[in-house]
C-alpha positions as CSV (number, residue, x, y, z in Angstrom):
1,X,-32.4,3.3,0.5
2,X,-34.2,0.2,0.1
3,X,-33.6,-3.3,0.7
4,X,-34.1,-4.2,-2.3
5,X,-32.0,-1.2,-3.7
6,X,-28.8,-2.3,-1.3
7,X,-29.4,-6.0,-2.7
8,X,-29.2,-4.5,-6.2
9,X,-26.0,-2.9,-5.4
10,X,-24.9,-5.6,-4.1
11,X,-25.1,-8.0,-6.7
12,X,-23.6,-5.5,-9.0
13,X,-20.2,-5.2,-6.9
14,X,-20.5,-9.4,-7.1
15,X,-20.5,-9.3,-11.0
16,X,-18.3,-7.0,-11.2
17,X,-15.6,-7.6,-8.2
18,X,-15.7,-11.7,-8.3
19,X,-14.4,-11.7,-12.0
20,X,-11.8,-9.1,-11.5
21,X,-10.9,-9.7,-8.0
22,X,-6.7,-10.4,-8.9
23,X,-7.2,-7.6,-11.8
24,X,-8.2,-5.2,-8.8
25,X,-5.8,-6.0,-6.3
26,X,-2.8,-5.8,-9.0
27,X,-4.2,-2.3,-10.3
28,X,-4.9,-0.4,-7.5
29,X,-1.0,-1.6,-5.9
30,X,1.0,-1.9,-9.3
31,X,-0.8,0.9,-11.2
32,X,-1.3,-1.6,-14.8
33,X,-2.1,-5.1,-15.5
34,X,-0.7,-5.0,-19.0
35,X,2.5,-6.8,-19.3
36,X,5.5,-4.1,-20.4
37,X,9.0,-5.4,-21.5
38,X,11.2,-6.3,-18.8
39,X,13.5,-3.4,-19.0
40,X,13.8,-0.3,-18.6
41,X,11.1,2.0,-16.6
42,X,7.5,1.8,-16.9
43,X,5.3,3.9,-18.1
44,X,1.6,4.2,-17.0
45,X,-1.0,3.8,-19.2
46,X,-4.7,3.5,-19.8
47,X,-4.8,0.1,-18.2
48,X,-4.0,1.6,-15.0
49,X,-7.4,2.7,-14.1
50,X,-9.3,0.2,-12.4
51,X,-11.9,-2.0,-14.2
52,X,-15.1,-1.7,-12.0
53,X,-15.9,2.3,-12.1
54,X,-17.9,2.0,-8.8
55,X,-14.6,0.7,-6.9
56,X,-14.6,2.3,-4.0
57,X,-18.3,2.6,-4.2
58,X,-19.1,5.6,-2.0
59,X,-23.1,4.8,-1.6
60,X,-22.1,1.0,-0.3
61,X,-19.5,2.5,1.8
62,X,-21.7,4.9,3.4
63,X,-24.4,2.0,4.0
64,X,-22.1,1.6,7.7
65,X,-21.3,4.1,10.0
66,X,-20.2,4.3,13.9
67,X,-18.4,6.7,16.5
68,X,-14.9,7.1,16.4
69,X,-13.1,5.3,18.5
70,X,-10.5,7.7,20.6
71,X,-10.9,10.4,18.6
72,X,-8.0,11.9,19.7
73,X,-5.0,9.6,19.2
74,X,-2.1,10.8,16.8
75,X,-2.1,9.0,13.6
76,X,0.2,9.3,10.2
77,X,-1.0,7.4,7.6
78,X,1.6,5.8,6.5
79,X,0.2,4.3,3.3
80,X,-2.5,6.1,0.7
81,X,-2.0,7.0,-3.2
82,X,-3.3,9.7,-5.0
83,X,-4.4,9.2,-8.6
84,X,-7.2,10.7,-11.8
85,X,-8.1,7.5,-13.4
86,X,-10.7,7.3,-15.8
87,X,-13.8,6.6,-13.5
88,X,-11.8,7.2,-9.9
89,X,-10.3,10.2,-8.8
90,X,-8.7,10.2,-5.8
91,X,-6.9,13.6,-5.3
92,X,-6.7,15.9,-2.1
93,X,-10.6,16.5,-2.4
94,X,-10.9,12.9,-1.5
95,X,-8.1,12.1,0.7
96,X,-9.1,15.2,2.8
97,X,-12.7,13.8,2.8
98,X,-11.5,10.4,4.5
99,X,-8.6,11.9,6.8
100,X,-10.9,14.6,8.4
101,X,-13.8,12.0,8.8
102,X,-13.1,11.8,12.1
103,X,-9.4,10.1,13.2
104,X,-7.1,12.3,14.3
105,X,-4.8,12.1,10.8
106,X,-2.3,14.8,11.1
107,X,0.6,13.5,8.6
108,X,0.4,11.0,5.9
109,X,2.8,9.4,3.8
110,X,2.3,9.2,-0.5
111,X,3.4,5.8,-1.9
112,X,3.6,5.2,-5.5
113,X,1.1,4.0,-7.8
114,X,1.9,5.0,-11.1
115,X,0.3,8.5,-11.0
116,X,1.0,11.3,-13.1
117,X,4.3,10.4,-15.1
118,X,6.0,12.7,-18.0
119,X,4.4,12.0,-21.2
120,X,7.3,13.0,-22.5
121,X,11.1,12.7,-22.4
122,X,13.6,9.5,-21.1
123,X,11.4,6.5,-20.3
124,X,14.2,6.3,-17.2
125,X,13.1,9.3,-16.1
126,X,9.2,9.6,-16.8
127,X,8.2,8.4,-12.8
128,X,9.9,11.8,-11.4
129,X,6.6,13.0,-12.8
130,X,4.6,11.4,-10.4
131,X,6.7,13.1,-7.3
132,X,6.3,16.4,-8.5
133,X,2.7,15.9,-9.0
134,X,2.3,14.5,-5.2
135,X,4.7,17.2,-3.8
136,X,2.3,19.9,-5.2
137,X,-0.3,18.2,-3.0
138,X,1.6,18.4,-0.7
139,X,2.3,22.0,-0.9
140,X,-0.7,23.2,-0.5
141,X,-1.5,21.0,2.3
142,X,1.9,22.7,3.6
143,X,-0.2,26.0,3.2
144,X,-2.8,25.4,6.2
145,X,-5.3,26.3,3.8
146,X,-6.8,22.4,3.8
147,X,-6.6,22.2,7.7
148,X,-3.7,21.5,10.7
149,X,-2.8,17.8,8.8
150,X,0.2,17.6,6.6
151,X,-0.9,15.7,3.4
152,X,1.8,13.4,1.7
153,X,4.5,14.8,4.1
154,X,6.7,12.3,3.0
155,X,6.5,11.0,-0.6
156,X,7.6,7.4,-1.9
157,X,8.4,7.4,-5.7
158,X,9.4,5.0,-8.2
159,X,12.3,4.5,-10.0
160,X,13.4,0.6,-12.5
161,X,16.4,-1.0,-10.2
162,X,16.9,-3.3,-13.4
163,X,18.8,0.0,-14.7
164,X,21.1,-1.4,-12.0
165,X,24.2,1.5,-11.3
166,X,22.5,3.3,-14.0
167,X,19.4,4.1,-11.7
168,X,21.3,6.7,-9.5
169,X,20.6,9.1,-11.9
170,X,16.6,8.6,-11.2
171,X,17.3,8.5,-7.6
172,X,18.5,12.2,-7.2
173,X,16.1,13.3,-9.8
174,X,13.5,12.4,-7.8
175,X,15.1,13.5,-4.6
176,X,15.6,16.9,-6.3
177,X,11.7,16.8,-7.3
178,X,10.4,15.8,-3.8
179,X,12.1,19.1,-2.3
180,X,12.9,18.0,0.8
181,X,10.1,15.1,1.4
182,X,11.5,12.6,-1.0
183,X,12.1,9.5,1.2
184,X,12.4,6.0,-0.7
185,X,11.2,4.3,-3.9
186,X,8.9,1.3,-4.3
187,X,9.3,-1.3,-7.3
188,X,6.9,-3.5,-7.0
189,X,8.3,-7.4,-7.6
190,X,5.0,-9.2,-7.2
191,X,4.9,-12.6,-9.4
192,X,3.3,-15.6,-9.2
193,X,3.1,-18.8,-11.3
194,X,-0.9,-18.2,-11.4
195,X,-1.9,-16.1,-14.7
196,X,-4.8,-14.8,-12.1
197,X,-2.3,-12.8,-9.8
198,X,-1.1,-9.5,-11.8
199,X,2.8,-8.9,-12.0
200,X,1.7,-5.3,-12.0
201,X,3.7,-2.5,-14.2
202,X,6.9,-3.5,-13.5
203,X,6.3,-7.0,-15.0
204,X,8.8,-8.8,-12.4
205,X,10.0,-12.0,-13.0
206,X,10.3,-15.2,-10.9
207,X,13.4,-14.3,-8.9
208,X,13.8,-10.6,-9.2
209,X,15.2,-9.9,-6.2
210,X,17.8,-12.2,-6.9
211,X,19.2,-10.3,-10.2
212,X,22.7,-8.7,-9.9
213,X,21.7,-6.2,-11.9
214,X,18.3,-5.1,-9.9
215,X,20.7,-5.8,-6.8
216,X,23.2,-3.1,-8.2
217,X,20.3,-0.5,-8.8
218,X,19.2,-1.6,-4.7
219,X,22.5,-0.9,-3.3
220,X,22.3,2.5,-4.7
221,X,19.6,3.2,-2.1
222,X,21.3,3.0,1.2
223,X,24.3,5.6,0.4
224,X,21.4,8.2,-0.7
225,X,19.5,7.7,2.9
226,X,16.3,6.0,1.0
227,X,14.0,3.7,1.9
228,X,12.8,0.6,-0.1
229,X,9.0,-0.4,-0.3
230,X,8.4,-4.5,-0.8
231,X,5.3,-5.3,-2.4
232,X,4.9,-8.6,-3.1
233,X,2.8,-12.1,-2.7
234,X,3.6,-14.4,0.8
235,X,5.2,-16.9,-1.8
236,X,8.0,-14.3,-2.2
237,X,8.9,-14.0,1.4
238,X,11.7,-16.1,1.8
239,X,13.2,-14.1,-1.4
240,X,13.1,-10.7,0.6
241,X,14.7,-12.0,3.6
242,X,17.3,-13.0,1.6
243,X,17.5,-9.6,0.7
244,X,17.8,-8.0,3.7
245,X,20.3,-10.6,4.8
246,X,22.2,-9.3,2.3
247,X,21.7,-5.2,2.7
248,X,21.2,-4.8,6.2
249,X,22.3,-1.0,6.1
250,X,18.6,-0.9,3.8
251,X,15.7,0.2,5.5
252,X,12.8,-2.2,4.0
253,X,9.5,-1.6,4.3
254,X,7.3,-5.1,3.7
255,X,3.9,-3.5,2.2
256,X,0.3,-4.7,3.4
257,X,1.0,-7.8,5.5
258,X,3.4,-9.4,3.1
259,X,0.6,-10.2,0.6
260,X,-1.1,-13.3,1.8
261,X,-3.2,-13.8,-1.4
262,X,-6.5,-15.9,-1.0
263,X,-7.6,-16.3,-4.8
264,X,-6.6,-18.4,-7.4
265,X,-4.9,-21.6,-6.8
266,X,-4.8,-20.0,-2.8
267,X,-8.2,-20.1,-3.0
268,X,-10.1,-22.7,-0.4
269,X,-6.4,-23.6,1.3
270,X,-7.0,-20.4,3.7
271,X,-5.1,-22.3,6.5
272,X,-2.0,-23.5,4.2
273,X,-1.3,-20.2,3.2
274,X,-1.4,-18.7,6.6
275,X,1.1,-21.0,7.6
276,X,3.0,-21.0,4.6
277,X,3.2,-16.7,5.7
278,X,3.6,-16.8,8.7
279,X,6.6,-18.7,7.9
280,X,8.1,-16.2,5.8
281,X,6.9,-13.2,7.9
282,X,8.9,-15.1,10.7
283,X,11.9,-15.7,8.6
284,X,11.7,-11.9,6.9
285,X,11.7,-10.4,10.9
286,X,15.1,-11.9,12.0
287,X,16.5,-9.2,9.9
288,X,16.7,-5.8,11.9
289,X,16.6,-3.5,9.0
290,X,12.6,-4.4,7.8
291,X,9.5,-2.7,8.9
292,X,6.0,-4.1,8.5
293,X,3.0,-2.4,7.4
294,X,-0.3,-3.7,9.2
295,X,-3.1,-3.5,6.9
296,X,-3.6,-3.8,3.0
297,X,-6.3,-6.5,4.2
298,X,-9.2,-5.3,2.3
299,X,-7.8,-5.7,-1.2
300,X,-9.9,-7.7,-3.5
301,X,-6.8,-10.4,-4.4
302,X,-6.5,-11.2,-0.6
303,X,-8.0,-13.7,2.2
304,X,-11.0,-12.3,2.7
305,X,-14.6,-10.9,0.6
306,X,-16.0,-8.2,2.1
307,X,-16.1,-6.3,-0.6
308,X,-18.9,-8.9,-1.9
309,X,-21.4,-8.0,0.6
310,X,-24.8,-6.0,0.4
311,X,-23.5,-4.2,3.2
312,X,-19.7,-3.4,4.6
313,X,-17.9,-5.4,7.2
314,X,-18.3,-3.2,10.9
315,X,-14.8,-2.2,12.6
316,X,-15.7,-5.1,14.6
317,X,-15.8,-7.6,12.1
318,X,-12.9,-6.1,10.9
319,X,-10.8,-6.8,13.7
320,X,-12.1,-10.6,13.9
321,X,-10.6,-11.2,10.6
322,X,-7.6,-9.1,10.2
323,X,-6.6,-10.1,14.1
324,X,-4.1,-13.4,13.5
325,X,-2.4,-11.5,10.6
326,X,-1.8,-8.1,12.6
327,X,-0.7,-10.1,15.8
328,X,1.6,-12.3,14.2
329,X,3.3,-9.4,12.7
330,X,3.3,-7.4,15.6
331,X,4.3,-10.8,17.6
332,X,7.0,-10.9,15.0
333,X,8.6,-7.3,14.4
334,X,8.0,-5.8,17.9
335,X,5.5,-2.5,17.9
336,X,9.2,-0.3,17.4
337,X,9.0,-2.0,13.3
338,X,5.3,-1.9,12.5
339,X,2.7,0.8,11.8
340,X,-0.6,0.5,11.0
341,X,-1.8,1.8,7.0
342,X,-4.9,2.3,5.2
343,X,-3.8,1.6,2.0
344,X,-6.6,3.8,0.7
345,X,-8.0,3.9,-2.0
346,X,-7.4,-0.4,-3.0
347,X,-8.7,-1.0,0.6
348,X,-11.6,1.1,0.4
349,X,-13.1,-2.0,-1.6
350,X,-14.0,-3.3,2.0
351,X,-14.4,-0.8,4.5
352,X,-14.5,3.2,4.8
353,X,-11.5,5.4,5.7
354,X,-12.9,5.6,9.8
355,X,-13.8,2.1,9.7
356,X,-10.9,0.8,9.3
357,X,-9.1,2.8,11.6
358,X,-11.8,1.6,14.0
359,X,-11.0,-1.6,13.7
360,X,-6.9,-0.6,13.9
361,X,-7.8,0.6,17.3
362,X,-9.8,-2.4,18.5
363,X,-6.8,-4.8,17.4
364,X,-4.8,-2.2,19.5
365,X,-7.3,-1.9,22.4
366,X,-4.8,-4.3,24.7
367,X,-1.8,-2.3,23.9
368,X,0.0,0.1,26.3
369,X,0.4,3.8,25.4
370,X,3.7,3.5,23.9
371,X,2.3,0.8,22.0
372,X,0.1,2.6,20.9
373,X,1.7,5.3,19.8
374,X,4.6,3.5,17.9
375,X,2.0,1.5,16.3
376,X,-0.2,4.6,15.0
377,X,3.0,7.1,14.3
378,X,6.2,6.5,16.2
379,X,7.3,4.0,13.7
380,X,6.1,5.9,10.7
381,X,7.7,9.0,12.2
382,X,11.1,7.4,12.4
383,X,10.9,6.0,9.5
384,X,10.0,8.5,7.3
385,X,12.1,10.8,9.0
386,X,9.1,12.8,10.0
387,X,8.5,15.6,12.4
């Protein structure tokens, strides 16, 4: 490829990515931009698919490649959706392509994304469709035929808390559907006072976490041994400490940093909002009960633009960047409630699949053995309650 080729592409992500950037980051997490009424579940539709067909672009991605860094430490990936979106598919084809590119991925962990519901039937129920699409995957990655790794070994669904009490009926639904690797839900509660910033499928409004009636559907989670995924913006921190404050028996698992968002009105004020999260990532650790995800970095709403270049960011550049965020986190929540994710596909915007990792490894590359090893899959063993 040309120079001139890989400047082409790369003023075709620009055009593309730079006007879409919070549209991106809110699809690829939420699963839908449009706005849906507040209550009750959601259901996807053809504004889940992202806007920018290219996104991940495999010829940009492939523009960088290096050696695998210890090729033989244990990873679960604790963090990676599966989806057939009109212009992106990413199914087991593709998540087999990035976990056998070179990292030694042998479990992984499905989150949801909006993938797959019923077309047909209660609204309530329409999500459980998306677990027993992923637990399909995940049986024949069960049947050794794909390779040693166990593909979406545990499986993270959805289900509306603003059904409040009502919403226990969903939980063992999708319980029942996950057939043994059913393990929590994620409902996304991301909002912001900027229009730019999606509030994703679940539409949340300012204070969601705060609702009795959403706090009624939460408290159904602890008796049924589930986990609860927070995806959300660093504004909302101090709202989910709150939260654990008051469910400590919860397990919560704070998505992709805790969302420090870098466009919009956070745009240029890079060093306000770091200090404005690493407030509420400070605050949200005192509480026992919540895990941290370390990555989520590369999204296209978030503090950094590689995604914008003619050629992706090295591992090494990686870890220059994404260093204060994962050691302040890590600083924070101790290496026993924090494991590193590749969010893939939404972080495949910046960086390939062994890139990352790379770069996970270099930001690790002080860390004792143990460390390592709870940081790469002790944590996400334990909690997952994998084997």
């Amino acid at each position: 490829m040309t120079k001139r080729t890989i400047r082409s592409l790369s003023v075709s992500r620009r055009a593309l990515l730079s006007g879409t950037a919070g549209l991106l980051g809110g699809a690829a997490m939420s699963g839908t931009v449009v706005a849906q009424p507040a209550a009750p579940a959601t259901t996807p539709s053809a504004g889940n698919s992202p806007p920018n067909p290219s996104y991940p672009n495999p010829a940009w991605l492939a523009l960088r490649k290096e050696e695998i860094i210890e090729p033989g430490l244990e990873i679960v990936d604790p963090h990676h959706h599966l989806w057939d979106r009109p212009g992106h598919r990413f199914l087991i084809d593709q998540l087999l392509a990035d976990t056998n590119s070179g990292h030694n991925v042998n479990q992984t962990v499905f989150i949801e994304c909006g993938s797959m519901y019923r077309a047909d039937g209660p609204v309530e129920m329409k999500p459980v469709g998306e677990t027993e699409f992923v637990n399909g995957t995940a049986a024949m990655s069960a049947s050794g035929q794909y390779g040693s790794a166990r593909l979406c070994r545990g499986i993270v669904g959805h289900a509306d808390l603003r059904l409040g009490d009502a919403v226990a009926r969903v939980l063992e639904a999708q319980i029942a559907a996950g057939d043994g690797r059913f393990r929590g839900i994620r409902h996304s509660v991301t909002w912001d006072e900027s229009d730019v910033l999606s509030r994703g499928r679940t539409n949340s409004p300012k204070g969601q976490m705060y609702d009795s009636t959403w706090r009624a559907g939460f408290a159904r989670l602890a008796p049924l041994n589930l986990t609860f995924e927070a995806w959300l913006y660093h504004p909302q921190l101090p709202d989910l400490a709150d939260l654990a404050r008051a469910f400590p028996r919860t397990t919560i698992i704070l998505n992709h940093v805790g969302g420090p968002v870098g466009i919009g009105p956070y745009k240029d004020k890079k060093a306000e909002t770091f200090a404005q999260w690493k407030a509420g990532i400070t605050e949200v650790a005192k509480s026992q009960n919540v895990v941290v995800k370390l990555g989520g970095l590369g999204m296209t709403f978030g503090m950094f633009d590689f995604y914008m270049g003619e050629k992706p960011p090295s591992s090494i550049e990686l870890e220059t960047a994404y260093r204060p965020y994962i050691e302040t986190c890590i600083a924070a929540f101790g290496v026993n409630r924090a494991m590193f994710e590749s969010n893939f596909p939404p972080d495949g915007a910046s960086s390939s699949y062994p890139i990352l990792w790379n770069a996970f490894k270099r930001l690790a590359a002080g860390s004792s053995a143990y460390e390592k090893a709870m940081l790469f899959s002790g944590t996400a063993k334990r909690v997952y309650r994998l084997a």
